[in-house]
VOGU-3710 file (C-alpha; in Angstrom, 3 decimals, decimal comma):
1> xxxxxxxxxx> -4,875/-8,037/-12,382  -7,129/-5,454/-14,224  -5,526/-3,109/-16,799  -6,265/-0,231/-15,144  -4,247/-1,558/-12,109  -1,558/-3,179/-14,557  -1,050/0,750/-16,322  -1,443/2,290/-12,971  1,768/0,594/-11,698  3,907/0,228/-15,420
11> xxxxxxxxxx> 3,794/3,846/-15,474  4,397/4,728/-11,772  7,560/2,239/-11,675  9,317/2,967/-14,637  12,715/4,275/-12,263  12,201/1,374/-9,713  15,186/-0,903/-10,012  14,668/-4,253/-9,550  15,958/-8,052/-10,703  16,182/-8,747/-14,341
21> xxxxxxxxxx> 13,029/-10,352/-16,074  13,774/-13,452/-16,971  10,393/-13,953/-19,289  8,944/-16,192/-17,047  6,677/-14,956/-13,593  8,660/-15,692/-10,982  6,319/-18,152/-9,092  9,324/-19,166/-6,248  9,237/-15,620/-4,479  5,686/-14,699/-5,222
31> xxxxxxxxxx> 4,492/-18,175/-3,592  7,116/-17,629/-1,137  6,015/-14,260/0,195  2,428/-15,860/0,131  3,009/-18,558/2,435  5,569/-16,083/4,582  2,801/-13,105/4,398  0,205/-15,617/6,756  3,094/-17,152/8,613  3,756/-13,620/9,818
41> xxxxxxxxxx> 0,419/-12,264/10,297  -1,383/-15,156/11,455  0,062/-15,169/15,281  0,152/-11,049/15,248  -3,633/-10,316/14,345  -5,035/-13,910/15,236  -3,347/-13,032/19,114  -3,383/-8,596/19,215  -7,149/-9,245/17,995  -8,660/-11,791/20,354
51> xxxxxxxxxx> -6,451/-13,536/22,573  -4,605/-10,629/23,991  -8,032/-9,112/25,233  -9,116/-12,676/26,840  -5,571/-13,256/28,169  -5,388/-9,915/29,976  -9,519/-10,073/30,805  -8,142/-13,347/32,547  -5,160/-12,190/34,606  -6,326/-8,353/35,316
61> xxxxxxxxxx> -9,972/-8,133/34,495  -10,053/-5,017/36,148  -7,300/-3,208/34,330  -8,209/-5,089/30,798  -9,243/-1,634/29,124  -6,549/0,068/30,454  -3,996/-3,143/29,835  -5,336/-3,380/26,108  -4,752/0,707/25,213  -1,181/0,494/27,093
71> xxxxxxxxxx> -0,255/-2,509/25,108  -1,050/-1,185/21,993  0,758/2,652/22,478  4,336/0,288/23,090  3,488/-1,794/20,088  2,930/1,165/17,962  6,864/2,817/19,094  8,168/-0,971/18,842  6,933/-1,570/15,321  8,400/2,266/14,039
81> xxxxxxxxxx> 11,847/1,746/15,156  12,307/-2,270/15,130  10,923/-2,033/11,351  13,544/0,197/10,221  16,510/-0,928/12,194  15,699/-4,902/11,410  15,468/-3,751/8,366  18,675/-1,831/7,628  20,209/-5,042/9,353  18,643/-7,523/6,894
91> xxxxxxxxxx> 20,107/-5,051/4,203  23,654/-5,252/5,582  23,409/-9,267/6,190  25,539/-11,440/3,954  25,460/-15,289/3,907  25,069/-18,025/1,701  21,283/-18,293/2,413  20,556/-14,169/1,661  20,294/-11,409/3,187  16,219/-12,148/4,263
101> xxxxxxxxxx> 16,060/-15,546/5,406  18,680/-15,620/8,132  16,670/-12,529/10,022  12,956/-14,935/9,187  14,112/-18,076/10,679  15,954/-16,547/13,611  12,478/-14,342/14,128  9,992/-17,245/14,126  12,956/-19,020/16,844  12,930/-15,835/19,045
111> xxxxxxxxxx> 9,033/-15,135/18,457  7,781/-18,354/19,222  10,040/-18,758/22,746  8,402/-15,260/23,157  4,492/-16,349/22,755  5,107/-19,240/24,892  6,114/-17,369/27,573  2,731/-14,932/26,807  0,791/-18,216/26,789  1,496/-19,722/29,918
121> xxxxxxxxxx> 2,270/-17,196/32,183  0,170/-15,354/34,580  1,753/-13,476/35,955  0,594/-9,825/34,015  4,178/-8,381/34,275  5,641/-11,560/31,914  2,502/-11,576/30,279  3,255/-7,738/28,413  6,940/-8,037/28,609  6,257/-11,522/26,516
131> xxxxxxxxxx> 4,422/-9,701/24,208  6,434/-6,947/23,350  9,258/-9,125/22,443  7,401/-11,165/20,494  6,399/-7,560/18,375  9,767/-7,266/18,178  10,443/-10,117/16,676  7,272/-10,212/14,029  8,479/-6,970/13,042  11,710/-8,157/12,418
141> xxxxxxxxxx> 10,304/-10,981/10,372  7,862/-8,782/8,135  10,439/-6,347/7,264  13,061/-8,993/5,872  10,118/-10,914/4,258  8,417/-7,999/2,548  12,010/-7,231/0,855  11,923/-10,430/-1,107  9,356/-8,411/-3,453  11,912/-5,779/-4,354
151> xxxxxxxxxx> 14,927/-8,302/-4,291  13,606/-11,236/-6,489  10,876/-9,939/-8,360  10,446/-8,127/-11,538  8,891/-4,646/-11,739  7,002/-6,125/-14,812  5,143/-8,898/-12,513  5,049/-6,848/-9,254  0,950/-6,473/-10,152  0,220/-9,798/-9,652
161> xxxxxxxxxx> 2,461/-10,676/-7,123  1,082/-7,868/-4,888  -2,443/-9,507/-5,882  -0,633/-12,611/-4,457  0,503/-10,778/-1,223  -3,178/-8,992/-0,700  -4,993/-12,631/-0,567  -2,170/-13,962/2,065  -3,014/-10,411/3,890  -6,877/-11,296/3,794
171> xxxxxxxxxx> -6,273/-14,865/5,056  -3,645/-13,942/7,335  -5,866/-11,122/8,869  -8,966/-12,999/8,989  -8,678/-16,423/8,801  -6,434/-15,931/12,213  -9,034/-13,684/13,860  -11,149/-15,970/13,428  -9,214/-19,445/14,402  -7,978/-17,254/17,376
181> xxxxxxxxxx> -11,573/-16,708/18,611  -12,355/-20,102/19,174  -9,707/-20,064/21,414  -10,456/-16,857/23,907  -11,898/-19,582/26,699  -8,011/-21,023/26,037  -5,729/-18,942/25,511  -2,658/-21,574/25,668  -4,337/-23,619/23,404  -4,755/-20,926/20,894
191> xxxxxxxxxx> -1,366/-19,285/20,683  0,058/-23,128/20,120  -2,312/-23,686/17,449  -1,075/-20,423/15,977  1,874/-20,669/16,470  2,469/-24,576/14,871  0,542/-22,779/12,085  3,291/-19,884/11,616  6,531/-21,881/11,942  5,215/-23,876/9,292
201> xxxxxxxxxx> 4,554/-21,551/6,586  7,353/-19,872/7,518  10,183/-22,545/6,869  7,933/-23,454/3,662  8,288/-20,100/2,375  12,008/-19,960/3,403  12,961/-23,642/1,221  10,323/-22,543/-1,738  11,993/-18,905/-2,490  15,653/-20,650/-2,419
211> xxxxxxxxxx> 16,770/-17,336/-1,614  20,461/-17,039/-3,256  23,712/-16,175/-1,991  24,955/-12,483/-1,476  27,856/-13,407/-0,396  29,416/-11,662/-3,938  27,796/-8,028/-2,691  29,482/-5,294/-0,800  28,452/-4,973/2,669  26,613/-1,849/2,947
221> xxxxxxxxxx> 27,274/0,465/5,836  24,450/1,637/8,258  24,746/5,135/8,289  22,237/7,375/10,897  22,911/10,349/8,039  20,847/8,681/5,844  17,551/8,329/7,182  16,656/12,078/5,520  16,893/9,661/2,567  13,654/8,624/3,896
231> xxxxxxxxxx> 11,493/11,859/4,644  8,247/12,601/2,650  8,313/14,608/-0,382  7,579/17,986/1,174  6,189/19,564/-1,872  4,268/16,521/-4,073  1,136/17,989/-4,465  -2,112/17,897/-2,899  -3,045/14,534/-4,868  -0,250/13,113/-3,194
241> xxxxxxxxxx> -1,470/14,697/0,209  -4,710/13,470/-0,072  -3,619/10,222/-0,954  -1,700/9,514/2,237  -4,383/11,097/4,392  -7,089/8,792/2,688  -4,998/5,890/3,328  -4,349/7,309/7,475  -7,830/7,584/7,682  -8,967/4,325/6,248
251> xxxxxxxxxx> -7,003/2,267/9,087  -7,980/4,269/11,746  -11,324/2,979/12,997  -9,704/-0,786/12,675  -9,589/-0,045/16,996  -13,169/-0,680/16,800  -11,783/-4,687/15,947  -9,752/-4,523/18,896  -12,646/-4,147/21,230  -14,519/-6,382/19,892
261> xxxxxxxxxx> -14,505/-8,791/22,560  -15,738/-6,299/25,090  -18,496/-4,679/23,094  -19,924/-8,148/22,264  -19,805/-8,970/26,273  -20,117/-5,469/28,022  -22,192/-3,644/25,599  -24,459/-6,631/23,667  -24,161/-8,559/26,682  -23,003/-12,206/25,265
271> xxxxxxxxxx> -21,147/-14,965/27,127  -17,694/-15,221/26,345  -18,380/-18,372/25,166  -21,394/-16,682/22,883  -18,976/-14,039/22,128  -16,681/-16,105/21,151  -18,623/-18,004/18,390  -20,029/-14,592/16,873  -15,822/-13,416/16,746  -15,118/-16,526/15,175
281> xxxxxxxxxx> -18,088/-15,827/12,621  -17,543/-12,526/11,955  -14,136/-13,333/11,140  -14,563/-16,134/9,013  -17,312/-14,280/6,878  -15,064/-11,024/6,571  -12,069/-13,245/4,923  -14,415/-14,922/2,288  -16,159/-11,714/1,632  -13,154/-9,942/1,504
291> xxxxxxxxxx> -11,098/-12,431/-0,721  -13,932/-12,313/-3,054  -14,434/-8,610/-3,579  -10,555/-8,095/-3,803  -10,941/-10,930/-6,791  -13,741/-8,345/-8,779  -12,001/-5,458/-7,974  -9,743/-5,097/-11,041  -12,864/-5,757/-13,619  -14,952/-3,535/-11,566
301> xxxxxxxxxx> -12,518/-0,299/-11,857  -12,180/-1,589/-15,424  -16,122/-1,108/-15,688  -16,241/2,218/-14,195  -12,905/2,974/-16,252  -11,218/4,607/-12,965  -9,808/3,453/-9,979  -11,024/6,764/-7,848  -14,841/5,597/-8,060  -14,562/2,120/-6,899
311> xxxxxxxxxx> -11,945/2,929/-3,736  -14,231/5,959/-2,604  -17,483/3,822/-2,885  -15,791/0,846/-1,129  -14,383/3,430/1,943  -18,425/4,214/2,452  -19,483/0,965/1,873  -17,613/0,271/4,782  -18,596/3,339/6,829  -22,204/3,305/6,626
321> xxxxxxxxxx> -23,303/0,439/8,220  -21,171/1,772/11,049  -24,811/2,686/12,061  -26,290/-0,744/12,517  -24,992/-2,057/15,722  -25,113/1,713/16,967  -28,704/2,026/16,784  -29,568/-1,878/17,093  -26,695/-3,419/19,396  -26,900/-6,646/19,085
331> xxxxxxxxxx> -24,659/-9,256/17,521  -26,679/-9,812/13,917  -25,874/-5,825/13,634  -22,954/-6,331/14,388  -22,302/-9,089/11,885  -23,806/-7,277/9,048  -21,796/-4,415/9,657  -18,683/-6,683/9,482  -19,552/-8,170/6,297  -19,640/-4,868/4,559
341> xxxxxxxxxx> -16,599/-4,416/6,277  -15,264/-7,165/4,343  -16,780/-6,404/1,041  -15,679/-2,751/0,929  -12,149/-3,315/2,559  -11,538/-5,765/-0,080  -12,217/-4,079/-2,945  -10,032/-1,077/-1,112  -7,034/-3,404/-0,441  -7,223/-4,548/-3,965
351> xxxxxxxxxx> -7,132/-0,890/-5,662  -5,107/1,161/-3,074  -2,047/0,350/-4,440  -2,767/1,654/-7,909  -4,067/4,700/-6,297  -1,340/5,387/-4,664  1,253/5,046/-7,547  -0,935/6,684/-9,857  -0,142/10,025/-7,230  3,897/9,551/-7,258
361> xxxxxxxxxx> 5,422/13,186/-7,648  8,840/11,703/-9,472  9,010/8,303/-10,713  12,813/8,582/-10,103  11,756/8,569/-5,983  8,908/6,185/-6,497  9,752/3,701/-3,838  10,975/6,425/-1,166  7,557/8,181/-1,694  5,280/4,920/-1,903
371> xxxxxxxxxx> 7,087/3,981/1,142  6,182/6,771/3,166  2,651/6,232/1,670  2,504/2,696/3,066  3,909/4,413/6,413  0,952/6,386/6,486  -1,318/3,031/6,415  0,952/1,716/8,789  0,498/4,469/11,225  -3,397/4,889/10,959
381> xxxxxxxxxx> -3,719/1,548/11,986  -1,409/1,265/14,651  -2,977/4,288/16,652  -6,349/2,703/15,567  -6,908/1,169/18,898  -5,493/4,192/20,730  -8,310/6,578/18,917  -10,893/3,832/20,098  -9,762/3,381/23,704  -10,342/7,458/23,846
391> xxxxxxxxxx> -13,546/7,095/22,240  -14,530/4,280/24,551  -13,864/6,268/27,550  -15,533/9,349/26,667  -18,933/7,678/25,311  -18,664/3,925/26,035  -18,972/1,090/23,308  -21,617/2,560/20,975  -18,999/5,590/20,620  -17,403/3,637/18,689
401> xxxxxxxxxx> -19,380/3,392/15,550  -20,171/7,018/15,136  -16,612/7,320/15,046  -15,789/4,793/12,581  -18,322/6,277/9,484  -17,030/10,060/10,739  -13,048/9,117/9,959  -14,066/6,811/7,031  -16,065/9,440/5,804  -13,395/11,601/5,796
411> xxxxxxxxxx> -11,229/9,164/4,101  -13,580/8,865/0,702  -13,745/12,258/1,077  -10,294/12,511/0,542  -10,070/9,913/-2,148  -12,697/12,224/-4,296  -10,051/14,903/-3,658  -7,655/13,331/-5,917  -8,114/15,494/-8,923  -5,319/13,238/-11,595
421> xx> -7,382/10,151/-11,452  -10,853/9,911/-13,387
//
């Protein structure tokens, strides 16, 4: 972790509560929330990112557009209110094991009865119902896992272990995009490889955080009242502003991903066997490009002695080759366009979370206003596919780079905006 990301969060944090420092980094919970981070993300992104399109391509090929946009709209609602209420639950659970683990292991039980049914069925019907419960139950597990940060790990170390947690997000993201290409001729197949993958890495990172008893706490009330506890902070600033709508913007042409499948068959033409080698390339050259650049990141904002210069530069690294398989549609394009995609989304994913603690309004609210910054993030990229399924309508497949460099554009844009960073 680079100083300037190190200072960056030390003086943002100072009023965050957390578990007392021992001395020593706490390597249990940070390796836990590693394994747990791919356990979770794995079956979401390796499935909503390439076997969901072949799966519904294979039981309503003429509704798969359609199917795909639909899916994704209940997904979005699903993961804004299960997130929060699974969430307040895992707060309020008491039992020998913790307050986290309990909700984990019953979500990987309940999720993995849920992709089964998705996998084998054919019936479309079963096929979306299936998947909606299993988003259900992934959000459930990500918002009891992500606590174990806050619970059992020092503010003093929380730099390194959210390096930690941004290489499990890279492999997670990736790596399962790409394993889950190789798969879109079998879909079964796939979600079972996936799936033996999760379970795994989620019971290891259950046994190696040893999560400890809260038995001894008060069981906290769920009270509607307080979720005004979580609204923005109407009047932080325009840094603040800026911040969040850099961050909105950055995840929103991540739609252009979801139709991935079909531009590489209906727009470059490929087979979906063809198609399915490039996805698995693409993927697999975006996670080692990515894990790389997020691994310079820190010494390059330590270079350019800011963290502004680096994040803005990676957003248009990103957006300009937006161009490539717009004007020359064909996979290589395409593929060279990804691989900046990787580069500059690394180095992003790396630095955006000292940018946005470096644009807190009161440290005494820093976690209630970094959470609605994360929110933000969470949003953009959830009505990322819904902001591509209306480009793809209104000018087809090659619509869809324009508008990926136009909103990333706007995103550095907005990054440059940030006046209290160099």
């Amino acid at each position: 972790m680079s100083s300037a990301i190190s200072d960056t969060m030390d003086t943002a944090q100072t009023a965050v509560q957390g578990p007392k420092d021992t001395g020593k980094f706490p390597w249990r919970p940070s390796m836990a929330q590693f394994f747990a981070t791919i356990g979770w993300y794995a079956p979401f992104f390796g499935i909503s990112a390439a076997l969901l399109p072949a799966k519904l391509a294979a039981v309503a090929p003429d509704q798969k557009a359609d199917l795909l946009a639909q899916s994704t709209t209940i997904a979005m609602f699903i993961a804004i209110f299960a997130g929060v209420i699974f969430g307040a639950l895992s707060d309020m659970t008491r039992t020998r094991w913790g307050g986290r683990s309990p909700w984990i292991i019953l979500g990987a039980i309940f999720g993995t009865i849920g992709l089964l049914v998705f996998a084998l069925s054919s019936n479309i019907v079963v096929v979306m119902l299936a998947w909606f419960f299993y988003v259900v139950c992934y959000n459930a597990i990500m918002s009891a896992g992500m606590a174990w940060m806050p619970d059992l790990i020092p503010v003093k170390y929380r730099g390194s272990a959210s390096a930690i947690f941004g290489v499990a997000t890279q492999i997670g993201l990736n790596g399962a995009q790409s394993l889950g290409s190789l798969f879109i001729t079998n879909v079964p197949t796939g979600v079972f490889v996936l799936l033996v993958i999760s379970d795994i890495l989620l019971f290891i990172a259950v046994v190696v955080c040893k999560e400890p008893s809260n038995l001894d706490k008060p069981r906290g009330k769920f009270d509607v009242s307080q979720f005004k506890d979580f609204l923005p902070p109407m009047h932080a600033g325009r840094d603040y502003w800026f911040a969040a709508f850099a961050r909105f913007m950055f995840m929103m042409p991540g739609g252009i991903g979801t139709y991935r499948l079909f531009t590489l068959t209906d727009y470059m033409h490929q087979s979906d066997a063809d198609a399915a080698k490039w996805m698995s390339f693409m993927a697999l050259l975006n996670l080692i490009l990515a894990v790389v650049s997020a691994a310079i990141a820190g010494p390059l904002a330590d270079f350019f002695k800011t963290i502004k210069i680096p994040c803005a530069l990676a957003v248009f690294a990103v957006g300009i080759p937006c161009w490539l398989p717009f004007f020359i549609p064909n996979p290589l394009m395409y593929t060279i366009y990804v691989a900046f995609s990787g580069l500059g989304g690394g180095i992003f994913i790396s630095l955006d979370q000292a940018l946005m603690t470096s644009v807190l309004p009161n440290n005494e609210t820093a976690a209630k206003d970094l959470a609605f910054l994360n929110a933000a993030g969470t949003v953009g990229q959830l009505l990322a596919p819904l902001l591509a399924f209306v480009v793809l309508k209104a000018f087809g497949y090659a619509g869809l780079f324009p508008m990926g460099f136009i909103v990333l554009t706007l995103a550095a844009i907005s990054i440059f905006g940030i006046k209290q960073i160099k």
